[in-house]
N, C-alpha and C positions, 0 to 999 in steps of 0.2 A: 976751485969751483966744483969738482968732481967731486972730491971728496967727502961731503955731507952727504952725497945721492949713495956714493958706497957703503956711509956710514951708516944712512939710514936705513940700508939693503940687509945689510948685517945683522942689525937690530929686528927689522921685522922679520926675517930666519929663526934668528933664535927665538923670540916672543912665539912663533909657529909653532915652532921645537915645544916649549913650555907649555903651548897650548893641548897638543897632542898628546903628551906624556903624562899633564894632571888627567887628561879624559883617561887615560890609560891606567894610572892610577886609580882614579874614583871606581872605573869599573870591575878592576881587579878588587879592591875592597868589597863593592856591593856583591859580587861572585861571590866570596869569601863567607860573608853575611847571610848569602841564601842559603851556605850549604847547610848552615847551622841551623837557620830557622826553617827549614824545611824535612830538616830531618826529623825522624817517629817523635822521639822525645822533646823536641826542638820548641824553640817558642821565637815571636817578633823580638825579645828583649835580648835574646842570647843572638841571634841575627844582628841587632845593635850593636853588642860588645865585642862581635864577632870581629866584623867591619870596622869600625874603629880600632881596635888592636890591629888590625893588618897596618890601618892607615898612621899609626904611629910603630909601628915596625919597618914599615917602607918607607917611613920620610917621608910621608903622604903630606904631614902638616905643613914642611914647609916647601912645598909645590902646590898646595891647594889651599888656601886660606879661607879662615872662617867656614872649614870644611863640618858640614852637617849629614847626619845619619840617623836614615827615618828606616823604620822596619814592620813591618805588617802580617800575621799571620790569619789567614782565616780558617774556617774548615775544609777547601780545598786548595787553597795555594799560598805561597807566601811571597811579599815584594820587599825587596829591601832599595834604596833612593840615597847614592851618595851625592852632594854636592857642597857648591863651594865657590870659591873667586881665585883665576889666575894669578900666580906671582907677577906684577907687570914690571917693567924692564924701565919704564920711566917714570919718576918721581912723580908722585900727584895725581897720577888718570891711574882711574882703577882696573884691575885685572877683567878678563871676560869669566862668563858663568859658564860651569860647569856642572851638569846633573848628568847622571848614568845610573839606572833602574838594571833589576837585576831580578826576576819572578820563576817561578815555578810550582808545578804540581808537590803537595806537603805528602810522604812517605808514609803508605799505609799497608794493612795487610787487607788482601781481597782472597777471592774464593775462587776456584778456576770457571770461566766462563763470566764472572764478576765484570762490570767495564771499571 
C-alpha cells in the first residue's frame, strides 16, 4: 500500500528535476541567442540560429519538445524567446510549458558624454 505513494514520490522528483533543467536549458539558449543578435553586426536571424544551435548542441531537443525560437532585433535592443513542452514521465498527459526570454541593449558606438 505504500508503495505507489513512493512510487509516485519518485516520479514527481524527477518530473521536477526535468522541469527545472528544460528552464535551464531554454535559457541558456536564449542567452546564447542574444549574444549574437545583439552584437554590432548582429541581427534577430543570427539570434535565431544562434539559439537553436545551442539547443541541438546541448540535447536541448530532447528535454524540451516542440522547442521554438523567436528572435527580435530592434534599433535599440534585442529579445530572443525560447520555448517548448516538458519531456513528461507518463504516457499521454503532456509535458508543462516552458518559455525563457532573454533581452538586451544592441552594441553600438557612442561619443563620450553620449547616453
Amino acid at each position: 500500500m505504500l508503495f505507489p505513494v513512493v512510487l509516485f514520490l519518485v516520479f514527481a522528483v524527477i518530473q521536477g528535476a526535468l522541469y527545472y533543467h528544460a528552464r535551464n536549458v531554454a535559457l541558456a539558449a536564449a542567452s546564447d541567442g542574444l549574444t549574437a543578435a545583439r552584437a554590432r553586426t548582429g541581427s534577430g536571424e543570427e539570434g535565431r540560429r544562434a539559439a537553436a544551435s545551442f539547443l541541438e548542441r546541448a540535447g536541448g531537443r530532447d528535454v524540451l519538445l516542440d522547442a521554438q525560437v523567436a528572435a527580435v532585433r530592434g534599433g535599440a535592443t534585442a529579445t530572443v524567446t525560447v520555448s517548448g513542452q516538458v519531456t513528461s514521465l507518463l504516457p499521454g498527459l503532456p509535458g508543462w510549458s516552458v518559455s525563457q526570454t532573454a533581452s538586451g541593449p544592441v552594441e553600438r558606438f557612442t561619443r563620450v558624454g553620449e547616453p
